[in-house]
N, CA, C and O atoms as CSV, one atom per row, in Angstrom:
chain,resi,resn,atom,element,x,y,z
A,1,UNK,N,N,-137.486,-104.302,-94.495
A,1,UNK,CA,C,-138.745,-104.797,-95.043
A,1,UNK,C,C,-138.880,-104.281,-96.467
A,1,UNK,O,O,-139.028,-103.065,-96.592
A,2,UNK,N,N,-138.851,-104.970,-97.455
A,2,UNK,CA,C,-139.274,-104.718,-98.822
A,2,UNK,C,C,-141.069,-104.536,-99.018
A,2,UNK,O,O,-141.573,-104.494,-100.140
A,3,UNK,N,N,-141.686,-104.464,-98.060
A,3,UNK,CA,C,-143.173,-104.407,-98.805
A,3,UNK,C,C,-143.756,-103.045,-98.513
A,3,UNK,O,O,-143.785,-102.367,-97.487
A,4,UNK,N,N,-144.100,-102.904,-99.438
A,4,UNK,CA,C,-144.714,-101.569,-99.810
A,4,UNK,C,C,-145.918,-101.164,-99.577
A,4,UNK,O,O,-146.355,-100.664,-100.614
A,5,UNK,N,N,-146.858,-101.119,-98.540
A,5,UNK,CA,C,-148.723,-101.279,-98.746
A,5,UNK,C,C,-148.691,-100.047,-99.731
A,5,UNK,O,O,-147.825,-99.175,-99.796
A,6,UNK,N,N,-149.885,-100.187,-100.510
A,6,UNK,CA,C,-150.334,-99.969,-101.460
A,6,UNK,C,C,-151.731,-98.996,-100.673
A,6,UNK,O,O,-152.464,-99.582,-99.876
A,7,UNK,N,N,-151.995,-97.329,-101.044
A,7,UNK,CA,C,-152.992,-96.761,-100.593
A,7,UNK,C,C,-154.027,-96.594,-101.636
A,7,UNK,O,O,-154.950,-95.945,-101.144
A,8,UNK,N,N,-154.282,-96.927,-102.951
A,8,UNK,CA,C,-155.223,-96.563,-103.824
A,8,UNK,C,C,-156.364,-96.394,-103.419
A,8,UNK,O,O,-156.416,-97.008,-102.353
A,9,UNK,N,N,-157.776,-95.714,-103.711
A,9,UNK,CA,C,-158.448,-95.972,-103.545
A,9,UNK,C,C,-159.279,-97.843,-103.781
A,9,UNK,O,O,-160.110,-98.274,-102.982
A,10,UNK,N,N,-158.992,-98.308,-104.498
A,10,UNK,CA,C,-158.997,-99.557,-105.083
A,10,UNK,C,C,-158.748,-100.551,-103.753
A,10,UNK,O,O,-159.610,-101.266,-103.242
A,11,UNK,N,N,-157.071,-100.391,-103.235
A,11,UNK,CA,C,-156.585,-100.968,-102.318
A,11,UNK,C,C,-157.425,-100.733,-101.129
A,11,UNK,O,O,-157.541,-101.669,-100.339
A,12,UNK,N,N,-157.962,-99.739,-100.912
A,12,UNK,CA,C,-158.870,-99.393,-99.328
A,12,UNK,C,C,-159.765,-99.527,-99.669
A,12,UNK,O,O,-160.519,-99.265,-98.732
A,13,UNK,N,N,-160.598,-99.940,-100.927
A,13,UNK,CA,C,-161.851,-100.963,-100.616
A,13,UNK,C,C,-161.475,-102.184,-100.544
A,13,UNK,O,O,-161.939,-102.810,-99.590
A,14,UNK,N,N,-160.774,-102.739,-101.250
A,14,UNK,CA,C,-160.566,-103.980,-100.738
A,14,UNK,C,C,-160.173,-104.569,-99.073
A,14,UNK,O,O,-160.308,-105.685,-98.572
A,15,UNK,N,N,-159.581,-103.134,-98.455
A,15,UNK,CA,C,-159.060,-103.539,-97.274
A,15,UNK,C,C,-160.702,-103.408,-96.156
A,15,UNK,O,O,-160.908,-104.131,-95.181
A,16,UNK,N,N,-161.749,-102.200,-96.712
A,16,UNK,CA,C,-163.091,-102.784,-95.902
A,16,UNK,C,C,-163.938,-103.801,-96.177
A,16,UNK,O,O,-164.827,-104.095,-95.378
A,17,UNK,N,N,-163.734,-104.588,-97.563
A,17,UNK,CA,C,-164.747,-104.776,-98.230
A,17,UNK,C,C,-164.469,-106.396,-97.838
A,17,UNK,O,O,-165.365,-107.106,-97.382
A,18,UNK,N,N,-163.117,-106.864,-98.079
A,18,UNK,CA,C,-162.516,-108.169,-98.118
A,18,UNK,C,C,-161.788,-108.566,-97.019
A,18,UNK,O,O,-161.841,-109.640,-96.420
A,19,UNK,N,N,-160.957,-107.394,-96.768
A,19,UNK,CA,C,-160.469,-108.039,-95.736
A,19,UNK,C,C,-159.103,-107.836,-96.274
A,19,UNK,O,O,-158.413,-107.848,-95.255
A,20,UNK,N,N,-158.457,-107.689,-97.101
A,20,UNK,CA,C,-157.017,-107.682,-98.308
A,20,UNK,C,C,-156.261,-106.751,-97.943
A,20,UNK,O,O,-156.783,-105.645,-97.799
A,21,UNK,N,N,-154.930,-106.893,-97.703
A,21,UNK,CA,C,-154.151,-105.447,-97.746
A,21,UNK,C,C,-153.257,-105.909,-99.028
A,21,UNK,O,O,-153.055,-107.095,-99.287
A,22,UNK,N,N,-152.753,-104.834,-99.789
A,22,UNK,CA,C,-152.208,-104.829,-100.995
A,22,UNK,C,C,-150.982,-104.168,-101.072
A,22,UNK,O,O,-150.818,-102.949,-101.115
A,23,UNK,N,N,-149.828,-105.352,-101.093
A,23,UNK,CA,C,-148.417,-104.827,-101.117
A,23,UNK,C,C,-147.401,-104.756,-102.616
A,23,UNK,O,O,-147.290,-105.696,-103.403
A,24,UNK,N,N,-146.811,-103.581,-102.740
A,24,UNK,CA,C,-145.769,-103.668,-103.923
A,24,UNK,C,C,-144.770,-104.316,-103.914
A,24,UNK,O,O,-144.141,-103.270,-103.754
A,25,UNK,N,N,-144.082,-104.980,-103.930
A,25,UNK,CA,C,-142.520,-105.575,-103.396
A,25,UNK,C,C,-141.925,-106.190,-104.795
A,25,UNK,O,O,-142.639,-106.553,-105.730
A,26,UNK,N,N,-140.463,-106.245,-104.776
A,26,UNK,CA,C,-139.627,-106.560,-106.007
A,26,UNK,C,C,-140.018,-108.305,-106.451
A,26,UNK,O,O,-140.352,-109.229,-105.709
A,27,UNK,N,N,-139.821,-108.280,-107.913
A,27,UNK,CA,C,-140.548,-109.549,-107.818
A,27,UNK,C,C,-140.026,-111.027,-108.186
A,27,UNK,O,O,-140.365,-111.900,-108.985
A,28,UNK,N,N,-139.026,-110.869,-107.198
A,28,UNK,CA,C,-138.545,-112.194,-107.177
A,28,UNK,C,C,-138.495,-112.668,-105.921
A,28,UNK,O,O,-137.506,-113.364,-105.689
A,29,UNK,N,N,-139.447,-112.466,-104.810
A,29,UNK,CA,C,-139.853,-112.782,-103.407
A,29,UNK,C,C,-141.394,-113.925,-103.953
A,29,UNK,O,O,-142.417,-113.721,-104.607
A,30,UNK,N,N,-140.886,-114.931,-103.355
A,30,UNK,CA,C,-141.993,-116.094,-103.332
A,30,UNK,C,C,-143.389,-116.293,-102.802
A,30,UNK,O,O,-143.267,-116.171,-101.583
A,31,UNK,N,N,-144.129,-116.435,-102.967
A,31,UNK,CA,C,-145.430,-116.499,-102.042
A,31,UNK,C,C,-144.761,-116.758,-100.456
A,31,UNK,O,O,-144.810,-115.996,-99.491
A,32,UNK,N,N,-144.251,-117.844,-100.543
A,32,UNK,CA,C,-144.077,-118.219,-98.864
A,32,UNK,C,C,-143.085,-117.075,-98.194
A,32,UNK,O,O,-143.314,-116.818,-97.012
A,33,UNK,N,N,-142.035,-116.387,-98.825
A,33,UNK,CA,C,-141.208,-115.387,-98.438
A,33,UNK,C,C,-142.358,-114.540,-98.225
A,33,UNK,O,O,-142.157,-114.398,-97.019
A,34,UNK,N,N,-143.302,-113.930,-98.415
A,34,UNK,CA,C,-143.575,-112.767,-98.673
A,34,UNK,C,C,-145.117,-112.906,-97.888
A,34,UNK,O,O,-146.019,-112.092,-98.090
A,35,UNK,N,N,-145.245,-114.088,-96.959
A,35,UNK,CA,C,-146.485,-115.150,-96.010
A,35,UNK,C,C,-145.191,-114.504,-94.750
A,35,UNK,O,O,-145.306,-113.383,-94.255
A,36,UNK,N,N,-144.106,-115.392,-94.430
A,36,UNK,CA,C,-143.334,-115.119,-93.592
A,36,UNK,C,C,-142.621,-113.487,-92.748
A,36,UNK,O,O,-142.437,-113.111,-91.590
A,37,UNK,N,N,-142.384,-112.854,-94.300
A,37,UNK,CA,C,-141.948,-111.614,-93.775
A,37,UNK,C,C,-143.052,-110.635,-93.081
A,37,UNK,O,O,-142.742,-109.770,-92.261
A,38,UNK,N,N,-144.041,-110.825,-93.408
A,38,UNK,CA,C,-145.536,-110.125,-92.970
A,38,UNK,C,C,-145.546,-110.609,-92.223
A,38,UNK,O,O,-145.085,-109.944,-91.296
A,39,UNK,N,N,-146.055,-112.279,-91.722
A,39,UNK,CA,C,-146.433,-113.030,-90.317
A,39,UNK,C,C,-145.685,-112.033,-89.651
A,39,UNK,O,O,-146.371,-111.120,-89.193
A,40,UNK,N,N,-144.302,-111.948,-89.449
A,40,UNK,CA,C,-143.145,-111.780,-88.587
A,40,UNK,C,C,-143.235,-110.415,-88.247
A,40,UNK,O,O,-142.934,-110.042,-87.113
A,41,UNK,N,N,-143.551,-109.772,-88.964
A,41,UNK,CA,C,-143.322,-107.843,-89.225
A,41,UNK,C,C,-144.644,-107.442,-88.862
A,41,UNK,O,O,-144.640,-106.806,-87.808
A,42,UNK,N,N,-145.832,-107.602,-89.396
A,42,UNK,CA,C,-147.124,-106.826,-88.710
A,42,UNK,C,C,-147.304,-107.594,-87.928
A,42,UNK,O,O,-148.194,-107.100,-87.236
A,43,UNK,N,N,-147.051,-108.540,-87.528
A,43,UNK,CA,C,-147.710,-109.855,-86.242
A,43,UNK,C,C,-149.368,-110.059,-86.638
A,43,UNK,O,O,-150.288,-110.119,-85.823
A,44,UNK,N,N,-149.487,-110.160,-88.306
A,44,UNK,CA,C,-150.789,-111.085,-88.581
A,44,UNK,C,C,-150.860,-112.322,-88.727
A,44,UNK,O,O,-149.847,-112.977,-88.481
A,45,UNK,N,N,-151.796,-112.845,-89.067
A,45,UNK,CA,C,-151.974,-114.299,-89.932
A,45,UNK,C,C,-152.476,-114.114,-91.259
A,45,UNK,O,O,-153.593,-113.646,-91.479
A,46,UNK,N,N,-151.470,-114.561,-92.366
A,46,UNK,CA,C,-152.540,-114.638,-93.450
A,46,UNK,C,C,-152.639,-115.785,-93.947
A,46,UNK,O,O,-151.742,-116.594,-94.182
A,47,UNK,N,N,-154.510,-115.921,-94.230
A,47,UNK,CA,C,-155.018,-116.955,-95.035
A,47,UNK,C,C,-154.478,-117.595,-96.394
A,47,UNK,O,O,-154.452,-118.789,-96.689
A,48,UNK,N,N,-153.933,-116.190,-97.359
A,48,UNK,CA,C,-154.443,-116.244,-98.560
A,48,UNK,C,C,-153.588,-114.964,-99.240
A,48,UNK,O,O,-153.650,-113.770,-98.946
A,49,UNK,N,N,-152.561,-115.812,-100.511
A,49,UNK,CA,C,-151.597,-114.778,-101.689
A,49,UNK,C,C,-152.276,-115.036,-102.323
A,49,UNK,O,O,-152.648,-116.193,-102.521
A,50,UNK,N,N,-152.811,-113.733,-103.041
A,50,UNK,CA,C,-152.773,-113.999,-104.707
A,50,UNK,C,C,-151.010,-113.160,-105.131
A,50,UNK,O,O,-150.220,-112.921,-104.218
A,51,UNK,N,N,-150.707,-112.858,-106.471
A,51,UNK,CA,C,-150.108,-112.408,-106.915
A,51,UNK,C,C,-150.121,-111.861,-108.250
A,51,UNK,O,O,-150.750,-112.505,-109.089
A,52,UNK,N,N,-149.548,-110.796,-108.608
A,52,UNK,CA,C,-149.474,-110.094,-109.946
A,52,UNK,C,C,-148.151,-109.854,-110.296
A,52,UNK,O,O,-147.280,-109.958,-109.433
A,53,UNK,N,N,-147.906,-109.582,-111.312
A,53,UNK,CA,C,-146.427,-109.164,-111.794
A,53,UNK,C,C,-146.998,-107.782,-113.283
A,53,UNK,O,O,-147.514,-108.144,-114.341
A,54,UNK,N,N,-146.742,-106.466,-112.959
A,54,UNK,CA,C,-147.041,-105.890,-113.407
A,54,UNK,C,C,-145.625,-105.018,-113.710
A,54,UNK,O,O,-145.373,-104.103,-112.926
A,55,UNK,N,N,-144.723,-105.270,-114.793
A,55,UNK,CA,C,-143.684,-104.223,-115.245
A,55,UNK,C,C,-142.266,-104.937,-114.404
A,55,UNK,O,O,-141.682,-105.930,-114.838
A,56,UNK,N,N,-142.036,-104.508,-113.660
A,56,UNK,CA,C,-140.851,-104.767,-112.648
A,56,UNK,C,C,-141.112,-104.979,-111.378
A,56,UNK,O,O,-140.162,-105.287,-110.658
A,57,UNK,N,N,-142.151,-104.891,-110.930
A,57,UNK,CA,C,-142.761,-105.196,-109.319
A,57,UNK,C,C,-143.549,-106.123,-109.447
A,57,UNK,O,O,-143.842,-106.480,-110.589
A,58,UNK,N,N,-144.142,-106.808,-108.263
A,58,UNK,CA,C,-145.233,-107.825,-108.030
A,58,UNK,C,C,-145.953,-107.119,-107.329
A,58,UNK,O,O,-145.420,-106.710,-106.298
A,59,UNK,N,N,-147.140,-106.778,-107.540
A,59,UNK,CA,C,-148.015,-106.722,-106.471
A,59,UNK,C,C,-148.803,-107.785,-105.567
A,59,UNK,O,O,-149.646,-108.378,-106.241
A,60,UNK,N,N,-148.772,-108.087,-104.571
A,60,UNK,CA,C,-149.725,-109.276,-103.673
A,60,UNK,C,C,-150.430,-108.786,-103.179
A,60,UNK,O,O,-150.265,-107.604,-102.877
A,61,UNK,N,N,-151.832,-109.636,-102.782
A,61,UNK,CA,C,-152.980,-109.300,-102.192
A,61,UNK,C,C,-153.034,-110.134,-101.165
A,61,UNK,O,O,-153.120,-111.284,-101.595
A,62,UNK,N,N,-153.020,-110.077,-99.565
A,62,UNK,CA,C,-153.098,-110.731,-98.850
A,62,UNK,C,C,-154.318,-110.922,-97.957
A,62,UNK,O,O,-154.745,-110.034,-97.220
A,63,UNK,N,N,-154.707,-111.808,-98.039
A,63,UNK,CA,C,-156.252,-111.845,-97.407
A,63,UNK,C,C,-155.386,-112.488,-96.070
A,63,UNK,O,O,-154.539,-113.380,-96.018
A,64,UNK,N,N,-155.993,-111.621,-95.022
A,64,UNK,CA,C,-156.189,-111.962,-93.688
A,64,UNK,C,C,-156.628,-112.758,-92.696
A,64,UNK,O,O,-157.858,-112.816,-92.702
A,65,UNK,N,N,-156.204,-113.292,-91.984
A,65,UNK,CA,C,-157.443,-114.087,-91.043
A,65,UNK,C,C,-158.403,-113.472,-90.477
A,65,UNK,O,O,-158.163,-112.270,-90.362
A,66,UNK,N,N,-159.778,-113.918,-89.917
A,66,UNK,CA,C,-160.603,-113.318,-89.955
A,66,UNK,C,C,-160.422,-112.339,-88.066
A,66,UNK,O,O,-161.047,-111.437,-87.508
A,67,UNK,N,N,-158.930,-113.421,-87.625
A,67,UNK,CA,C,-159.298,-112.640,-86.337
A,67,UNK,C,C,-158.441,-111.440,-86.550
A,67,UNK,O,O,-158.371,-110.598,-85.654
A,68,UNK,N,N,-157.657,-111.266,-87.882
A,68,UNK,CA,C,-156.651,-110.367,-87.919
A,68,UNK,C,C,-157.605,-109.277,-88.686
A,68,UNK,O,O,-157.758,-109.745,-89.815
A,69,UNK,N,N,-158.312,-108.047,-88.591
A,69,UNK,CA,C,-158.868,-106.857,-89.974
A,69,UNK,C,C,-157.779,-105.956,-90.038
A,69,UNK,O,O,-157.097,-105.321,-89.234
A,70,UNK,N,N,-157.833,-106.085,-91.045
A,70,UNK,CA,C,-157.111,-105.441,-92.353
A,70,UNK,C,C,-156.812,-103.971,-92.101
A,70,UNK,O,O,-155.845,-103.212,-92.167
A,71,UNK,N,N,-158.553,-103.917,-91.667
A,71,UNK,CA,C,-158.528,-101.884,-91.073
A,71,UNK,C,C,-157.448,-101.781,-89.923
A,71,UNK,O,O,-156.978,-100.655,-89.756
A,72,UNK,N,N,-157.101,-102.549,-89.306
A,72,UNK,CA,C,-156.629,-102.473,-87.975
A,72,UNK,C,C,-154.700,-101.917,-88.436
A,72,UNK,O,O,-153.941,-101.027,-88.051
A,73,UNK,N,N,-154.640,-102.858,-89.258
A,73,UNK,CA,C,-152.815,-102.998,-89.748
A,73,UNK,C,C,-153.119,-101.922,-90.364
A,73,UNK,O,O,-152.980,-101.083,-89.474
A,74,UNK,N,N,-153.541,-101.205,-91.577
A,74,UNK,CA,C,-153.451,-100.449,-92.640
A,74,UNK,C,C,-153.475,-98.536,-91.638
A,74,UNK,O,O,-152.710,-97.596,-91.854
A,75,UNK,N,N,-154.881,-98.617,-90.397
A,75,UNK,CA,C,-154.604,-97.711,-89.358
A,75,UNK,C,C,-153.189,-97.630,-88.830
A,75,UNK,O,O,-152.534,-96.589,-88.785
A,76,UNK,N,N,-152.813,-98.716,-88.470
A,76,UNK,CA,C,-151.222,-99.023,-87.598
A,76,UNK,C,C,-149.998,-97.977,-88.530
A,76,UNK,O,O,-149.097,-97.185,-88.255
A,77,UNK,N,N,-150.559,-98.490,-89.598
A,77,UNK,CA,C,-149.475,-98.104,-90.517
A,77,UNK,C,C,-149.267,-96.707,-91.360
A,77,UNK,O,O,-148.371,-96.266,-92.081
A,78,UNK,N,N,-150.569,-96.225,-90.898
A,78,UNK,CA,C,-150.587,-94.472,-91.262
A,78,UNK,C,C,-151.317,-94.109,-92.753
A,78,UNK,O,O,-151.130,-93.045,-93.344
A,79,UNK,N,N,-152.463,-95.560,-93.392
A,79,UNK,CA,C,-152.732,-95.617,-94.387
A,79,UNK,C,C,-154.323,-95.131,-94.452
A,79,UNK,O,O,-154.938,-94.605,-95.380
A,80,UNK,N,N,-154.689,-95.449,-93.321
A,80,UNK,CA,C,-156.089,-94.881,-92.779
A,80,UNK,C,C,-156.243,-94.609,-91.878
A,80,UNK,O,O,-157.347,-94.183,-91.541
């Protein structure tokens, strides 16, 4: 798995506030690559990429479905 969650404070409001978890990953992975490898790997649904390209990484913001919270994966994962 190339994705990185992201713990900032920044990133964990967005993950109570929105619903968003926020991954680093190299940045030549596509929106739909990077929809798929998540579906498959946390067993969510997501709604919704944005994307950034900041230096040599991409950061993505993935908004969740509403039956999937954000708090739930980011707990799973040792981030909260």
């Amino acid at each position: 798995m190339n994705l990185k969650l992201i713990s900032t404070e920044k990133a964990v409001m967005k993950i109570e506030a929105e619903n968003v978890l926020t991954f680093e990953m190299n940045k030549d992975k596509t929106k739909r690559e990077i929809k798929k490898e998540s579906e498959e790997i946390l067993g969510i649904k997501v709604d919704k990429i944005r994307t950034v390209i900041k230096g040599n990484k991409k950061i993505a913001y993935l908004k969740l479905n509403k039956n999937h919270l954000a708090i739930d994966v980011a707990t799973k994962l040792g981030v909260m």
